[in-house]
N, C-alpha and C positions, 0 to 999 in steps of 0.2 A: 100330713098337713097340705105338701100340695097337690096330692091326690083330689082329695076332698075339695081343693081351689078351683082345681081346671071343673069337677064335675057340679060346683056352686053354678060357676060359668056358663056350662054346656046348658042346665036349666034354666036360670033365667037370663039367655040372650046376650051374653053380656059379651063384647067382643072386645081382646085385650091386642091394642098394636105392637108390632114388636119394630123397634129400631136398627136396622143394620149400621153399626157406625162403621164396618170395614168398609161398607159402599160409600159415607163421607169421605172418608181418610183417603181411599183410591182416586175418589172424585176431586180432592184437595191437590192427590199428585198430581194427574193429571191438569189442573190448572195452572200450579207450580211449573211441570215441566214447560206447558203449552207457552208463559211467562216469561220460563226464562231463553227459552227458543228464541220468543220473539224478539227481549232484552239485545240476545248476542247478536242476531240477524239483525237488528238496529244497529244496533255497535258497530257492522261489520259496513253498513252504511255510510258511517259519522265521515269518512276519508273523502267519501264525495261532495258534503260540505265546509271543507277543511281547505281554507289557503294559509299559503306559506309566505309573509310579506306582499300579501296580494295576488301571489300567483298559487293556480290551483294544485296541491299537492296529489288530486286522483293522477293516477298514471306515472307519478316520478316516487324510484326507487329509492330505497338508504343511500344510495352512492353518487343518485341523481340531487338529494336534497345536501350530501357534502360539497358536491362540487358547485351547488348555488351559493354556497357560507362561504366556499374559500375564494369562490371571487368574488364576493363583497365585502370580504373581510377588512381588505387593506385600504378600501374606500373609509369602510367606517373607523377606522383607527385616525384617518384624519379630522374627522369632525373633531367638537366640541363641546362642551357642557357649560352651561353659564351658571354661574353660581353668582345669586344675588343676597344683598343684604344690604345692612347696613354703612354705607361708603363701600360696600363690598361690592363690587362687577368684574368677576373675574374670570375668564373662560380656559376651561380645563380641556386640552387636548389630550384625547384618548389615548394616545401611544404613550403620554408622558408615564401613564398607570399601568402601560402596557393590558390592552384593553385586550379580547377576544372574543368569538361570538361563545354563549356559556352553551356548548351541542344539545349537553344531557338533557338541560330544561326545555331546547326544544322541541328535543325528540319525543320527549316526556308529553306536551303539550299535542303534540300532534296524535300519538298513538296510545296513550292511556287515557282517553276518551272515555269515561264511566268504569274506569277502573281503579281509580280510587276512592274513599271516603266511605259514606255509611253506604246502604243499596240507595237510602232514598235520594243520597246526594249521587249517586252516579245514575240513576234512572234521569233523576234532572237534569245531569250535566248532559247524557245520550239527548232528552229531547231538546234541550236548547240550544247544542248543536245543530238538531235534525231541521230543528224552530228557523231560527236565526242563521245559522252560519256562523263557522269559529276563524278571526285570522290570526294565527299566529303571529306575534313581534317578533322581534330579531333578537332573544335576551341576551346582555351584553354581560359579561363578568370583567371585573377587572382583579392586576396580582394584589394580592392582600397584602404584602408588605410596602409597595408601592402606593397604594392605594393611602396607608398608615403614613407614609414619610410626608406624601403629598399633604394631607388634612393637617401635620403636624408644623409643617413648614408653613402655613397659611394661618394656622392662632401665632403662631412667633411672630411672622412678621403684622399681626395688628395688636400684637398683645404688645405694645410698647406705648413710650410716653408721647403725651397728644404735642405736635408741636403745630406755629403757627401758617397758613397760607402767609406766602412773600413773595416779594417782586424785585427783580433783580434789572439793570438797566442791559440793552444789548442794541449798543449806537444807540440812536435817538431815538427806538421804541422801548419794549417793557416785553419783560415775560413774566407771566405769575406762575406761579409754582400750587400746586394743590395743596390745602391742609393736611394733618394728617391727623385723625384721630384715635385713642385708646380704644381697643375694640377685644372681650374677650368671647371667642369663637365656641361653644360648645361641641368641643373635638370629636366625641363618642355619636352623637347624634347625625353630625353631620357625614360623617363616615354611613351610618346610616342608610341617610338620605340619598346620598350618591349612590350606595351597593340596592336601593328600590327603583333609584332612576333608571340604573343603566339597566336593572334586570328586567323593566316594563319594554326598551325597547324603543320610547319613544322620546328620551333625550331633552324633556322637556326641562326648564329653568328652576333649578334647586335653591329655596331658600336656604339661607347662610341661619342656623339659630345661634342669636346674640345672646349669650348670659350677664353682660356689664361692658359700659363704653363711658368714655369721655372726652368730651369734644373741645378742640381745639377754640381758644377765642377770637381767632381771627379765620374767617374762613375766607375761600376764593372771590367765592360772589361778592365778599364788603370789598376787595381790590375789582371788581369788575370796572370800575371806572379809569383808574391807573393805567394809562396805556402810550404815555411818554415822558419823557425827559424833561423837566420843567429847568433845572439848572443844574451846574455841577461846579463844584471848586477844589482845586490842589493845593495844599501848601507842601514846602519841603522842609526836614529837619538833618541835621548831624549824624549819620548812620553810626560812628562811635561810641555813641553813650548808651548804651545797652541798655542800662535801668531806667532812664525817660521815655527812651525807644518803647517799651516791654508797657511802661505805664500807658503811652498813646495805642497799644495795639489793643491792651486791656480794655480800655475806654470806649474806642471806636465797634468793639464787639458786642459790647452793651448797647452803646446806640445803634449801633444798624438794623432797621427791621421797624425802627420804629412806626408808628402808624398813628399819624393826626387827622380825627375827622374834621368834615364840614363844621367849620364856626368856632371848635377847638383851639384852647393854648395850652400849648407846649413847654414843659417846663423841661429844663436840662438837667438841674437836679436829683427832680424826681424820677425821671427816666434812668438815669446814671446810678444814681445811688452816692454813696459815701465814697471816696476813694482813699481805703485801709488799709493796711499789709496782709490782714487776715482774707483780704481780696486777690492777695495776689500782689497789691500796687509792688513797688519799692521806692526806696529812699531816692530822691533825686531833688535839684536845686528847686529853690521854691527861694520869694522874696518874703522875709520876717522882719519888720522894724528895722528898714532901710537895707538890708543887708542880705546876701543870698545864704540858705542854709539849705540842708539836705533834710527832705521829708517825705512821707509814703504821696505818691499821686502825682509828685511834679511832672510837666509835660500836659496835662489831661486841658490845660486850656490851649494845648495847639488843637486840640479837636475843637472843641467850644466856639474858639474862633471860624479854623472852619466850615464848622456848619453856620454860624453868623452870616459868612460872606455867601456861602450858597443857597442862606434863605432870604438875602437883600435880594441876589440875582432871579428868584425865582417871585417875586411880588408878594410876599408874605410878611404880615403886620408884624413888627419889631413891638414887643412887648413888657422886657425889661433888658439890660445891657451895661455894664460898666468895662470901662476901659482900665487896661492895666495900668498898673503904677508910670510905667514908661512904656517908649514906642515898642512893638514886636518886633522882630525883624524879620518874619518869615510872612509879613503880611506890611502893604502900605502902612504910611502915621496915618492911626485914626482909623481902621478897619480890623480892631480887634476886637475880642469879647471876651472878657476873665470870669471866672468861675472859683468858690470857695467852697468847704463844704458847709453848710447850714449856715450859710452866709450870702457871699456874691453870687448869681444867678445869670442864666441868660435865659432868655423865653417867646416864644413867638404866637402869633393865633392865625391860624388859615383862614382867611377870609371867602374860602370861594366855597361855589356850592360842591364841591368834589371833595373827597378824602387826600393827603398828599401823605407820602413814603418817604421816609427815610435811608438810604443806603450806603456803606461805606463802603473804603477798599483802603486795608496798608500794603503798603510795601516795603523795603530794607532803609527808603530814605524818605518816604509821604506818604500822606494820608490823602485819601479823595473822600466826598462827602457827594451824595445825590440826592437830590430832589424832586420823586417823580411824581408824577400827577395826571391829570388830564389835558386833552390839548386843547378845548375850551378853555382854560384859565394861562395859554402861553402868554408871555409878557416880551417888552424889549426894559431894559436897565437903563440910565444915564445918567451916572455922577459928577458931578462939579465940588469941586473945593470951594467953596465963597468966601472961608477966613481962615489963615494959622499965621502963626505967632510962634515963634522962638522964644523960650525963658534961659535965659541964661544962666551956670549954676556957678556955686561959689568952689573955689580951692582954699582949707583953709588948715592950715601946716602950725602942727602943734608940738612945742619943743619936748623932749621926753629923754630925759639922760639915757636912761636903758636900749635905745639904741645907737648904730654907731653911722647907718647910712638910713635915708627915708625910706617907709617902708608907708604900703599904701592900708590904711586899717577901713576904709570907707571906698566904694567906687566911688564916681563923680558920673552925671550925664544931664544934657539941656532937655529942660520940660518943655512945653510944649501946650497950643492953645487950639485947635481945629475944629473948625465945622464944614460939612459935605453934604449936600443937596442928594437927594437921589428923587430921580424922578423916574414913577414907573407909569406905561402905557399898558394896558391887557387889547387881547386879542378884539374882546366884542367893543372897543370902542373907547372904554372908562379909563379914569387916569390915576395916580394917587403920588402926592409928595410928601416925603419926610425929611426929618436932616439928622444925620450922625454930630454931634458932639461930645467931643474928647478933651479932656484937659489933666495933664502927664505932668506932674509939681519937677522941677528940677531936683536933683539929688546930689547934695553935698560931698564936696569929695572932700577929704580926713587924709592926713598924710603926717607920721611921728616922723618929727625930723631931730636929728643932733644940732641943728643950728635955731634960730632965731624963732619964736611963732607971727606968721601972719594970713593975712586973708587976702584973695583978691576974687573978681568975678570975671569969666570968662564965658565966650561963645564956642562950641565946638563941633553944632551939627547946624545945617542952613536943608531947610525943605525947597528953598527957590532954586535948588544948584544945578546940576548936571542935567537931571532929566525931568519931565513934568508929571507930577503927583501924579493928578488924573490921567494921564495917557496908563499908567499901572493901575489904577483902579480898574477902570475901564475895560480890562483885559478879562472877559467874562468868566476864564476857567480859572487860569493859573498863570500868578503873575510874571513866573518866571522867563514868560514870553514874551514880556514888552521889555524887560530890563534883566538884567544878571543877577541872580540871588546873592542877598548879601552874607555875612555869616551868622547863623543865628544868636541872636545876647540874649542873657536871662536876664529879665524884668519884670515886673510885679506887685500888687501890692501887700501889704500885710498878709500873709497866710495864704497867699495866692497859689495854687496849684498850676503854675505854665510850667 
C-alpha cells in the first residue's frame, strides 16, 4: 500500500513535506539553554543593584556585611516602636524584647535574588531588581517569649475597670490626673503586627487593634479648666472613737472626686448615698428624740459641715442647709451643716462659668475638704455675726423612788439664735451676699432625783465671752488657728447622722 502511495505521488507531482521535529525539539534546547544562560548571567548581575540599608552591597563580603549588622545592632536596640490606639501611645523599646537584626532574612534578601518562587515570579524578581534597584531593610526579629510577656502585660494593664480623670490639690495649684479607660487589646494580632513591623525594618507606628473599651465619665479635658485652689477647710475630731472615726473616713471617700459643672447643684446626699452598715458605716452616736443613741453613719455630718464651710469660702451659692439640733463644736455657732438620710440635706450650685472639684484628705484626727476650680472665679470671704441670742435651757429634777442619788436621764444645753452676713467679692469685679441662719432650740436637762421635783431655768453658755465669734469664722482654713479646739459634743437633730 505504500508502495503504490509514493508511486501515485511520483506520477502525478504531488510533493509530500516531511516534518523534522528532532530539528524543533534541538531548536527548543537550544533556546531553553540560550534563556537560561541569560536568566543566571542576569542573576549573577542583581548584587550590583542591590544595597544594603543604603549602602551598596557589590564589593562587600559575608563577613564584610556581619560586621555592618553588628555595629548597628546596638544602636538599634535603643530605638523604639510606638504603638498607637485607642488612649494607647505607648513606645516599645527594642532591647525590652530583646530585639536582633534577624541575619537569615537578610542574607536571604540579598542573595536569593530569583531563586525563589515559580520561574515566572523569579524571572520578575531578576528584572525588577535589574529594573529598579533592591534596598534591603535591616529585618528586625525580636525573642518570642519576650515579645509574648510584652503584648500580654500591655492587655492587663488596659483590660481593667474604666476609672475617673481627677485633680488632686498641690499648694495652691492643681494637678489632674489622666482618665483611665477599659480597653480590650486583641493580644494574638497585635503580637502580629509588631513581628511585620520589626521584620519590614522600618519601625514605623503599629496600630494597637481594640476588640471592646469603655470609657471613663470623667475625662481630663472636662478638668482642663481646674487649675487652682478656690478654698480649703479643716475641722478636727476625737482620734478615740474608732467607729465615728471609720464612719467620717467612709464618707469623705465617697465625696472626694466629686465633679460639679458649670451652673450645677450639688446635692450631698445624692452624691454620698445612704449611710448603712451593709456600707461599711458603724454604730456610732447620733441625736434620736432629744437624746444621743448609737446608729450606723454617726459622724458623717462632720464631713457635710466641712464641705459647707469650704464651699462658703470658695463663693458658691448655698442651696439648701439645716443646722443641727445644737451648736457643733468642731466648727463656730452657726457654721454647721447636718445631714439625714432621705431627709436633711445640704447642697450647693456653682455659679461660675467653670467646673469646680471636690477633694478630700483624712487623717487619724481631721478631715480636710478642697475646692478647686479655676482662677478666674478666686474670691476673698467676709463674715460678720449681725445677731445671736442665748436661749436658756431648763433643769428640771424629777423625784423617782428607784433611785438613791440623781442621776442625769436627759443632757441639758442653751439654744441658740444666729445670723452671719457673708459677703463675697470675685476676682472680675462682682460681689454676692447671703446670710447663715441658725436657730439650736435649748434642750432640757431630766435629772431622777431621790428628793423633791422641781424646775428652774439656767444659762450656761455666753457666745460674747473670751474670744470673738467672727475673728474664728474668719479664719479661712481651719479654725483651730485663731482659738484652741474645744472638745468635741455630740449634738443633733432627730436622726441626725454627726
Amino acid at each position: 500500500m505504500k508502495e503504490y502511495r509514493r508511486r501515485y505521488e511520483e506520477r502525478h507531482g504531488i510533493v509530500h513535506r516531511k516534518y523534522h521535529w528532532r530539528r524543533w525539539v534541538a531548536a527548543a534546547v537550544l533556546v531553553c539553554l540560550a534563556g537560561t544562560g541569560g536568566f543566571f548571567f542576569a542573576q549573577t548581575k542583581t548584587v550590583q543593584a542591590v544595597l544594603l540599608d543604603g549602602q551598596p552591597v557589590e564589593g562587600m563580603t559575608a563577613d564584610n556585611i556581619e560586621a555592618y549588622l553588628d555595629k548597628n545592632e546596638s544602636t538599634m536596640q535603643k530605638q523604639a516602636l510606638l504603638l498607637q490606639g485607642d488612649d494607647i501611645n505607648e513606645e516599645l523599646v527594642l532591647n525590652k524584647i530583646d530585639c536582633t537584626y534577624d541575619r537569615d532574612r537578610i542574607n536571604d534578601e540579598i542573595y536569593l535574588i530569583g531563586r525563589t518562587g515559580t520561574p515566572w515570579q523569579r524571572v520578575a524578581d531578576v528584572y525588577t531588581t535589574l529594573r529598579y534597584g533592591k534596598n534591603v531593610a535591616l529585618a528586625i526579629k525580636a525573642d518570642p517569649d519576650k515579645l509574648t510577656d510584652y503584648v500580654e502585660k500591655l492587655r492587663k494593664d488596659n483590660d481593667v475597670s474604666e476609672e475617673n480623670a481627677y485633680a488632686e490639690p498641690n499648694g495652691s495649684s492643681v494637678i489632674l490626673h489622666k482618665e483611665i479607660n477599659h480597653i480590650v487589646i486583641d493580644a494574638d494580632s497585635l503580637r502580629g503586627h509588631i513581628e511585620d513591623t520589626l521584620a519590614s525594618g522600618t519601625l514605623d507606628p503599629v496600630a494597637v487593634p481594640i476588640t471592646d473599651r469603655r470609657d471613663a465619665q470623667i475625662k481630663r479635658s472636662d478638668l482642663a479648666g481646674i487649675d487652682t485652689v478656690l478654698s480649703s477647710y479643716t475641722t478636727h475630731f476625737d482620734s478615740t472613737n474608732p467607729d465615728r472615726n471609720k464612719n467620717i473616713d467612709i464618707c469623705q471617700g465617697i465625696l472626694t472626686h466629686s465633679f460639679v459643672k458649670a451652673g450645677e447643684t450639688f446635692s450631698f446626699n445624692d452624691s454620698v448615698g445612704t449611710r448603712t452598715r451593709d456600707k461599711g458605716y458603724k454604730d456610732a452616736p447620733v441625736y434620736f428624740d432629744n437624746k444621743v443613741v448609737l446608729d450606723a453613719g454617726g459622724g458623717v455630718c462632720q464631713v457635710s459641715t466641712t464641705l459647707f464651710n469650704a464651699v462658703l469660702r470658695a463663693g458658691l451659692m448655698i442651696s439648701g442647709r439645716s443646722p443641727h439640733f445644737a451648736p457643733a463644736g468642731y466648727v463656730p455657732v452657726g457654721m454647721d451643716a447636718t445631714v439625714a438620710d432621705n431627709s436633711l440635706d445640704f447642697s450647693f450650685t456653682n455659679p461660675f462659668k467653670h467646673p469646680v472639684y471636690i477633694y478630700t484628705k483624712y487623717n487619724s484626727n481631721s478631715v480636710t475638704v478642697y475646692v478647686l476650680g479655676n482662677k478666674a472665679d478666686t474670691c476673698t470671704v467676709q463674715f460678720e455675726t449681725l445677731s445671736q441670742k442665748t436661749l436658756p435651757h431648763k433643769i428640771v429634777r424629777k423625784h423617782d423612788d428607784s433611785v438613791a442619788e440623781d442621776v442625769r436621764d436627759q443632757e441639758g444645753y442653751d439654744g441658740h439664735d444666729i445670723k452671719i452676713r457673708r459677703k463675697v467679692k470675685y476676682t472680675d469685679g462682682d460681689s454676692y451676699t447671703d446670710t447663715i441662719v441658725s436657730h439650736y432650740d435649748p434642750n432640757t436637762e431630766i435629772i431622777k432625783t431621790a428628793g423633791p421635783s422641781s424646775e428652774e431655768t439656767v444659762q450656761t453658755s455666753n457666745l460674747e465671752g473670751e474670744f470673738s465669734q467672727d475673728y474664728m469664722i474668719n479664719e479661712l482654713h481651719d479654725p483651730t488657728k485663731a482659738v484652741a479646739p474645744d472638745e468635741p459634743v455630740l449634738v443633733g437633730t432627730a436622726g441626725e447622722q454627726r
